[in-house]
N, C-alpha and C positions, 0 to 999 in steps of 0.2 A: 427664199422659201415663200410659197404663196399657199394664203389659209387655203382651205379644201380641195389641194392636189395632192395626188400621192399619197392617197390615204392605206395602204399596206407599208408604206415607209414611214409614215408618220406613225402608225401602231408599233411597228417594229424598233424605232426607236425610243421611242416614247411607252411603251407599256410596261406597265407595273404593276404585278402581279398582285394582291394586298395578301399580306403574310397570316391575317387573320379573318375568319368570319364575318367580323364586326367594323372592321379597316375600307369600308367600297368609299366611302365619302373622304379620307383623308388619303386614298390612294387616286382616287380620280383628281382631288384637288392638288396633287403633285403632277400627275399626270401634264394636266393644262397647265401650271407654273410654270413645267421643263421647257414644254414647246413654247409658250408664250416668251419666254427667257430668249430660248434661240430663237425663233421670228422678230424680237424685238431687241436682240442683242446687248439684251440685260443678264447678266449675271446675279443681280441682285436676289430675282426671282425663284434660282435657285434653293430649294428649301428639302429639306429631309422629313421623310416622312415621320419620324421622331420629331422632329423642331414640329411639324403640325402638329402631332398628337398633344405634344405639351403647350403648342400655345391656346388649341381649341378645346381642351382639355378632355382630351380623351379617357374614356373608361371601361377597363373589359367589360362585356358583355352589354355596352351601351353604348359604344362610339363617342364619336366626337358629340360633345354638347351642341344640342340643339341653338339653344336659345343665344349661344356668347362666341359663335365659330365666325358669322360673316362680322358680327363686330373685333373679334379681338383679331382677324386676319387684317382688317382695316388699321384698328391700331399696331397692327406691327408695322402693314407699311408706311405707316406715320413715319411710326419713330426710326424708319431706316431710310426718311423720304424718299420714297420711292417712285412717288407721283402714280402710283394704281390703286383700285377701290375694288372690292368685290361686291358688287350689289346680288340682291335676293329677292325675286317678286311673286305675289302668287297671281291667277287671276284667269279669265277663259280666254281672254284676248290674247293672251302671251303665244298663242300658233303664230304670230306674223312677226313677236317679237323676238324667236326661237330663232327663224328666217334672217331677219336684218340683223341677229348678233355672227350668223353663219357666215354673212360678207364682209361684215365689217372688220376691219385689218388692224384695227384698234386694240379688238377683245379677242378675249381668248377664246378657246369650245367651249361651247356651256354643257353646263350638268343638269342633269333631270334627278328628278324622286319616281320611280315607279313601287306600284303596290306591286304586291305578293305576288298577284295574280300571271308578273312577266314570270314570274319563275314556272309555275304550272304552265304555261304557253309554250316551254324550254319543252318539257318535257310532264305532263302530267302525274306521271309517278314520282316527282324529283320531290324530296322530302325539303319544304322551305325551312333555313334552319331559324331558332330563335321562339323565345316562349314572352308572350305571341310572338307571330311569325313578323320575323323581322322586312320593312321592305328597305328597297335599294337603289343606290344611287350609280347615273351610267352617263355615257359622258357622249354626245353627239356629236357627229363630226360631219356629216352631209344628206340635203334632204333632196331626195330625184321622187322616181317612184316610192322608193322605199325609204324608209329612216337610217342612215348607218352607224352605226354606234363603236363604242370602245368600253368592255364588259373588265373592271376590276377582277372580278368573282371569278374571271373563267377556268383558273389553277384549281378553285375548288367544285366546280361545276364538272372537270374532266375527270373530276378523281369517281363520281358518279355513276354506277357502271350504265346510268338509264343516258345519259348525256353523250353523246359519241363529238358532236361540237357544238361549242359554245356558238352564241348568234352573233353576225355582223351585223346585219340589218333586221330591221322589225319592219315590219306592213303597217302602214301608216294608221289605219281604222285601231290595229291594236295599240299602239305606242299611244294614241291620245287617250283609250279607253285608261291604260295602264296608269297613266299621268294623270289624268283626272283625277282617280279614285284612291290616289297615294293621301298622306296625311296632311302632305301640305299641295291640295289641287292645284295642279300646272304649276308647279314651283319649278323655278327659273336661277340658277345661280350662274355668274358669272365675272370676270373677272376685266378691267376694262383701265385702258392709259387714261388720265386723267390731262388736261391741256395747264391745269394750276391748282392752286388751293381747291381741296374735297370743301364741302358745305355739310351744315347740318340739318338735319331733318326735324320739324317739329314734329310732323305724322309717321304712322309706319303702317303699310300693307301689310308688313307680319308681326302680328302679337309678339311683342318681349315683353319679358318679366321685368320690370323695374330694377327690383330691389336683387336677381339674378346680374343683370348688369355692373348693380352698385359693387356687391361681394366682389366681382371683377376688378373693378377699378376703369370700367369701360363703357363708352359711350357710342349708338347706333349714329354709322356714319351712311349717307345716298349720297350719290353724283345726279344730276341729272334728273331730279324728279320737279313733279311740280309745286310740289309742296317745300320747296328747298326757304331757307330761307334770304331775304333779299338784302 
């Protein structure tokens, strides 16, 4: 299996409907686990969308926790040595590093944050749901002309009567508008082999809560930056 071929087969096997409103982030992060598993013929990776909820600790009506998802995903794959990290970056520069996570046969598809605003693009009349309006997380699979993507939501998008289909691809001009203006701008997640021991990080690109972490019993883990330590 080779990343970014066959993307109607890799949807097809690989999509996962999320069974709730608030589920796009811990269904898209099963999503990429499944393929990533089979591309790298790790079983480990394997994970239920239950086992995510519970280790990211999911909340109706509030998803997965923001601030303790990319670290406590980290420490799970610790403690199952699993040798993979999920990193999360924000940043304007991340267009080229969207690109080189696309080829690299290492990591999995990454995930974006789009604001509200991709819903209204859908469909203008399409009621976004959530008070405020919730935005949403979508999972990239190939950039040509156009962005193509893999949409969690789109069970609850068809139920819609304004929605006739959901999107494969975005136009580029909007997907970065989309991404920009999300709450974490150009946030970047993705999930990536590791060659040895993960490192820690003294800095961090994205605000954690401390003492959010401590309540955890969890610690923010990066592969690969520069701030790692030596």
């Amino acid at each position: 299996m080779i990343k970014g071929e066959n993307l109607e087969g890799v949807i097809k096997k690989y999509s996962y409907r999320q069974p709730e409103p608030d589920m796009c982030w811990g269904a898209a992060i099963k999503f990429i686990l499944d393929e990533l598993s089979d591309r790298h013929n790790n079983q480990g990776l394997k994970i239920s969308l239950k086992k995510i909820n519970d280790i990211c600790d999911y909340k109706p009506g509030q998803g997965l926790h923001p601030d303790i998802t990319t670290p406590a995903l980290n420490n799970y794959f610790e403690k199952k040595k699993l040798n993979y990290i999920m990193n999360e970056i924000e940043g304007s520069d991340n267009w080229s590093k969207l690109q080189e996570i696309l080829k690299d046969e290492k990591c999995s598809y990454p995930l974006v944050c789009m604001h509200q605003t991709y819903f209204k693009e859908i469909n203008d009349r399409y009621e976004v749901p959530g008070n405020p309006n919730w935005e949403h997380v979508i999972v990239v699979l190939k950039i040509n002309e156009e962005v193509s993507i893999y949409d969690p939501f789109e069970a609850y998008l068809l139920k819609s009567s304004n929605v006739k289909q959901p999107p494969k691809t975005i136009r580029k001009p909007s997907f970065i508008t989309h991404w920009a203006h999300a709450l974490s701008p150009y946030g970047l997640m993705w999930i990536e082999k590791t060659a040895g021991k993960r490192k820690k990080s003294k800095k961090r690109r994205r605000l954690i809560n401390e003492s959010t972490l401590e309540k955890y019993g969890l610690k923010f883990m990066v592969y690969g930056r520069e701030d790692e330590e030596k």
